[in-house]
N, C-alpha and C positions, 0 to 999 in steps of 0.2 A: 524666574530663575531659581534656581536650588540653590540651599546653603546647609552648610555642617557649622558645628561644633567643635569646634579646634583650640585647644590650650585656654581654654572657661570662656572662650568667647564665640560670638556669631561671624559666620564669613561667608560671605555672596561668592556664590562660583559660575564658570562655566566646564561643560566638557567636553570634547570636539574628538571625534575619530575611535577608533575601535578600543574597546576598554583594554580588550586583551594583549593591544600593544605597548610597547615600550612609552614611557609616561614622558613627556616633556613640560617642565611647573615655571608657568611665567609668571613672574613677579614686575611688578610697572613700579615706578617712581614715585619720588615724593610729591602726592596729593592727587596720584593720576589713578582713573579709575582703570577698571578694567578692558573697558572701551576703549581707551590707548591701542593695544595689541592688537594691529590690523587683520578685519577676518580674511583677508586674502593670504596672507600669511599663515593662518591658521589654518583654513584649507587646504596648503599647498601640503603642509609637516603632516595634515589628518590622511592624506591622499599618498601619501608614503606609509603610512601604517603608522604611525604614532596616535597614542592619544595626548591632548593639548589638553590642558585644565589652566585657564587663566582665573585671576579672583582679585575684590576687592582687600586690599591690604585694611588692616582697623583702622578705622577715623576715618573711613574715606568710601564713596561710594557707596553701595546699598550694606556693607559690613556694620559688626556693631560699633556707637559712637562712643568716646570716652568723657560724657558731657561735665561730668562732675569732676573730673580734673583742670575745669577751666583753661584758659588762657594765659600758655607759659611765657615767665618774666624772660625775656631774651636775655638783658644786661646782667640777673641775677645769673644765667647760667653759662653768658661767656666770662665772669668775672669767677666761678667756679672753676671753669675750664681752666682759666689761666692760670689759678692759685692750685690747682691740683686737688681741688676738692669734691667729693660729689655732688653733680649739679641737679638743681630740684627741677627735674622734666618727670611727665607722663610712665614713661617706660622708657625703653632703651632697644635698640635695632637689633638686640641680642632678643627681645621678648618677639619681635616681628620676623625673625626666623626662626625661631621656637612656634609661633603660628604656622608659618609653612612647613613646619611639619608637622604639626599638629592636625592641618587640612592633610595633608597626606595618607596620618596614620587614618582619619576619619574614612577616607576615598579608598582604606583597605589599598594602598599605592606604596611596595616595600620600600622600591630604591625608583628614584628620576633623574633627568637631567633637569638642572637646576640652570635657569636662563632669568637676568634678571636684567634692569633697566635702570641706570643713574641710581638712586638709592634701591631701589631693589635691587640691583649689582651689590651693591653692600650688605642689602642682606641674604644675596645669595649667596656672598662669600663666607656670610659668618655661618650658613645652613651645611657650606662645606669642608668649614674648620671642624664645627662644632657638632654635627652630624655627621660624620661620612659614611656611616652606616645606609644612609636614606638616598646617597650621591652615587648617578651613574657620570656624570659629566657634570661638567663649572662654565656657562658661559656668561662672563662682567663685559657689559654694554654701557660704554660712557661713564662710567662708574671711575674708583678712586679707588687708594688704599687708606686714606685718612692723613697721610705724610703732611706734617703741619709746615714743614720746607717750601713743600711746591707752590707754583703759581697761581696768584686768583684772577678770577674772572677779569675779563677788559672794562676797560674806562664807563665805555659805552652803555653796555650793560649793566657796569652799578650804577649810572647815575639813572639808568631807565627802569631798576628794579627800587627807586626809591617814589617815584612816583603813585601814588594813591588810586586804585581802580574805583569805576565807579560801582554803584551797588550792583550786584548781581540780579535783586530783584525788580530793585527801580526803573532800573535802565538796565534791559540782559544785550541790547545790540550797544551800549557803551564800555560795557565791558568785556563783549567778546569784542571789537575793535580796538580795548588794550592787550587781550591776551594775544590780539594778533600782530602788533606793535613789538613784542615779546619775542614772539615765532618769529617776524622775518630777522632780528639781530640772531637768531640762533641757528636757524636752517641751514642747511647745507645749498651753496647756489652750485657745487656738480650734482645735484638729483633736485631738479626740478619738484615742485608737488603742487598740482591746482588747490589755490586760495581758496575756491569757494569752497573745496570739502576739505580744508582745513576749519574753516569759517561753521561749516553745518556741523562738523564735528564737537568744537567748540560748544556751541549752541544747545547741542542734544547733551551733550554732558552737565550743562549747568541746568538742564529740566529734570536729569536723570536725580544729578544728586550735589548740591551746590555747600560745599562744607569746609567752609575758609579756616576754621578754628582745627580740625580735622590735620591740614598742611603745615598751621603752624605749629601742630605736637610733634608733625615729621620733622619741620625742621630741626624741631630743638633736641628730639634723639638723634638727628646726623650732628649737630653741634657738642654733642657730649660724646661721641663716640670715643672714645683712643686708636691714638695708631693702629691699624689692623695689620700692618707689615709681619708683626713675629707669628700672629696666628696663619695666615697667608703663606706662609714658608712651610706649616702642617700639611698644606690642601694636601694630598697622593691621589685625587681624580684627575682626570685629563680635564686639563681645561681652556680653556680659547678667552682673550681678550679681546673686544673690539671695539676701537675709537677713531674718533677721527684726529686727521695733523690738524685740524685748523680751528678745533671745537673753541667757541669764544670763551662759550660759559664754565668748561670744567677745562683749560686748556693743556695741553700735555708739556711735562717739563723733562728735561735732560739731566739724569745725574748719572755718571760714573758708567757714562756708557747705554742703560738702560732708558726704555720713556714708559712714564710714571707719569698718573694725573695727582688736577687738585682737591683736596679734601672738601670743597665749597661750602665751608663753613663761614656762615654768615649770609649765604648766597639764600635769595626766596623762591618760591617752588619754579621747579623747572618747564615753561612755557612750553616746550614741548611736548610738557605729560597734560594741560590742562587746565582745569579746577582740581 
């Protein structure tokens, strides 16, 4: 697969459908390769005239690693959080939409619709704060605003997100048998999806690119983020929210009339997206 040079670093891409269409820039999740973004999906937006460019986010998948930043102290950077201090992480979801546009300007790509997924929801919202020069549309999938109010995840799922996987290389069918332990607490039971290519999905992503330390520098730029709400009140693209009422893991709260998720801070990478 190809890759550019985007904001000093490497980024693994793909690009689907005619260049000289309208660009749609999908962003996956925290620790979720590119391989997330079902190609049926992506043939159906190419088959309309869009070009589709999916890409590994940094730390993750075939993008460049940030090896020498080691393994971030969670406790030192929720105890920052809470004292209002800067927290010592990697980078910040502010540098990972400054990537996605830095892929962009690389793909010669002026302005897209900017679609992202759970933490890449985040950081396609910070790409349409803080970019909107590069913004034809906003669409946040499952995603948050950071509201440290809202509701965290269910019982269930933290006590199943505290459990230990087995090694990925040791045992790869013990481990995808936890990540799918993960998936059924999160899936949706109105859309059906065959286990088994959930299961081979799985699978080929931990051959592809198996990068646990990669997830935990996402998490700990979504654990430092700030409220996004005042920048969010900037966006002026058209933009579409979509979630679900029943999501476990980010579940949506009620204030003042509107629903608003949770910032899932604390929460480890979202089984849905993978390794």
């Amino acid at each position: 697969m190809p890759h550019a040079r985007a904001n000093g670093i490497t980024i693994e891409y793909e690009s689907h459908g005619p260049e000289g269409g309208d660009t749609i820039l999908l962003i996956m999740g925290m620790g979720g390769q590119l391989t997330q973004w079902p190609l049926g999906l992506i043939e159906l937006l190419a088959a309309k005239g869009f070009r589709v460019i999916r890409y590994d986010a940094r730390d993750v998948g075939l993008s460049e690693k940030m090896d020498a930043a080691g393994l971030p102290d969670m406790e030192a950077v929720a105890t920052a959080v809470a004292q209002g201090d800067p927290a010592p992480v990697a980078y910040h979801l502010d540098d990972m939409a400054a990537d996605a546009v830095g892929l962009l300007d690389a793909l010669n790509v002026r302005k897209a619709h900017i679609v992202g997924a759970s933490m890449g929801g985040m950081v396609a919202q910070l790409v349409a704060a803080d970019h909107p020069d590069h913004v034809l549309s906003l669409t946040s999938i499952m995603s948050t605003t950071a509201n440290p109010d809202l509701p965290a995840a269910s019982q269930e799922l933290t006590e199943q997100f505290t459990r230990t996987p087995p090694d990925a290389h040791e045992d790869p069918e013990g481990f995808v048998d936890h990540m799918l332990s993960h998936w059924r607490l999160t899936r949706s039971p109105a859309y059906p999806v065959d286990e088994g290519f959930v299961r081979a999905q799985f699978a080929a992503d931990v051959e592809r690119s198996y990068y646990p330390d990669g997830s935990a520098r996402h998490h700990a730029a979504i654990v430092a983020a700030p409220d996004r709400r005042p920048k969010l009140r900037t966006i002026t693209a058209p933009t579409l929210v979509l979630h679900g009422e029943h999501d476990p893991l980010i579940p949506p709260g009620v204030r003042q009339g509107h629903r608003q998720q949770h910032p899932r801070c604390g929460v480890p990478p979202d089984p849905r997206h993978g390794t």
